[in-house]
C-alpha positions, 0 to 999 in steps of 0.5 A: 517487511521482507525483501523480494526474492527471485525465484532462485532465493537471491534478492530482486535486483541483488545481480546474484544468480542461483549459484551464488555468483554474480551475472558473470558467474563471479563472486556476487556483491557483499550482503546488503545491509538487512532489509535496505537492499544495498551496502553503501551505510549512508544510502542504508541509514538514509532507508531507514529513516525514510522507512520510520516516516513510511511506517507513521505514515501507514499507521495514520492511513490504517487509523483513518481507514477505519474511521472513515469505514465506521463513519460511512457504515452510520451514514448508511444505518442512519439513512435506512433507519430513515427509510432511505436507501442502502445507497447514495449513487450519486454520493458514491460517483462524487467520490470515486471522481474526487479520488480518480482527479486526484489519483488517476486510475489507481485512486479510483480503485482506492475510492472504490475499496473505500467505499466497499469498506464502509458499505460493504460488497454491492 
């Protein structure tokens, strides 16, 4: 992943302007470790290790993401080979209010993405 970058090139938060220098028109910090975004070692290897755990974490959710997305497209050609609706409302409803109890607002979008995943756009 790559860091955010200001307009001017310099990384978000570096405290380097355009020129090159610091805020005050000085010299800038040191380089930042790659990708940590900061030159102390212990904070550096401390974001590293975080980041292994992020990485796991993201390649379950994307695995999980996909079979809930195969699952819920059975369910729904199940159901309408049955002559049942394309949809279930209220299942969808249930759903999106698990997901904003739990989340707030941002998990009633993630339950909203979910859902489209599985059944595709309305």
């Amino acid at each position: 992943m790559t860091d955010v970058m200001e307009q001017s090139g310099a990384r978000a938060g570096s405290g380097v302007t355009s020129n090159g220098n610091g805020p005050a028109g000085g010299p800038g910090p040191e380089p930042a470790n790659p990708g940590t975004g900061t030159t102390e070692p212990g904070a550096a290897a401390r974001i590293a290790e975080i980041r292994v755990r992020i990485d796991e974490i993201d390649r379950t959710l994307i695995e999980l993401w996909q079979e809930r997305a195969e699952l819920s497209r059975e369910v729904g050609t199940t159901r309408m080979a049955s002559g049942g609706t394309r949809l279930v409302l209220s299942r969808e409803q249930e759903i999106l209010e698990r997901f904003r109890s739990a989340l707030g607002a941002d998990g009633t979008q993630l339950a909203l993405l979910l859902l489209r995943a599985g059944r595709g756009p309305l």
